[in-house]
C-alpha positions in Angstrom: 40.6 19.8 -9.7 39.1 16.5 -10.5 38.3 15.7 -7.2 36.3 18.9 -6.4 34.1 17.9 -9.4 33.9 14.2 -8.2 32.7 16.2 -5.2 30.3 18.4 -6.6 28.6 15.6 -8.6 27.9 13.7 -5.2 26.8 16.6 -3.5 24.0 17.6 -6.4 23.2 13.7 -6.2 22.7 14.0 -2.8 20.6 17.2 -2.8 18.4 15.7 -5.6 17.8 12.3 -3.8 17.1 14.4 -0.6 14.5 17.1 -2.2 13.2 15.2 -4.9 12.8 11.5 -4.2 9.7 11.6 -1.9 8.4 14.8 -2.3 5.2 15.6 -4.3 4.9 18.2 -7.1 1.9 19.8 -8.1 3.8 19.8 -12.2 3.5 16.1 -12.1 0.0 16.0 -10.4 1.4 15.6 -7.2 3.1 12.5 -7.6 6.5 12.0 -6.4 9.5 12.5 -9.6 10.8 9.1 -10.2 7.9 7.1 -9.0 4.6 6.6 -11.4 1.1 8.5 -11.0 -1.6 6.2 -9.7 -4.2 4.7 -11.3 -7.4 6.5 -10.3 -10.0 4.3 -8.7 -13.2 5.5 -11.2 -15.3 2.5 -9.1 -17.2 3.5 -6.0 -17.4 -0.5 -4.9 -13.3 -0.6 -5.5 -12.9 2.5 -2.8 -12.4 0.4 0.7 -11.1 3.6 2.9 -11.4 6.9 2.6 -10.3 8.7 5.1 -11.6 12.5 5.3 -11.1 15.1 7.2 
């Protein structure tokens, strides 16, 4: 029986790394989970592309 847990703890690993490591969500203003918002750029003069369609 222990081995079907070991198992089931990689598998949920897996399927959390696969839906949720690069992924944005609009709960954490569309930043990805583990990785920090970004610093808004508030200065016109510090914007050097932006790229609109």
């Amino acid at each position: 029986m222990r081995r079907s847990a070991d198992w089931l703890g990689h598998a949920l690993g897996e399927y959390e790394h696969f839906y949720n490591e690069h992924r944005a969500h609009q709960a954490l203003d569309q930043a990805a989970p583990r990785r920090a918002v970004p610093i808004p750029i508030a200065e016109p003069a510090r914007i050097i592309d932006l790229n609109i369609r």
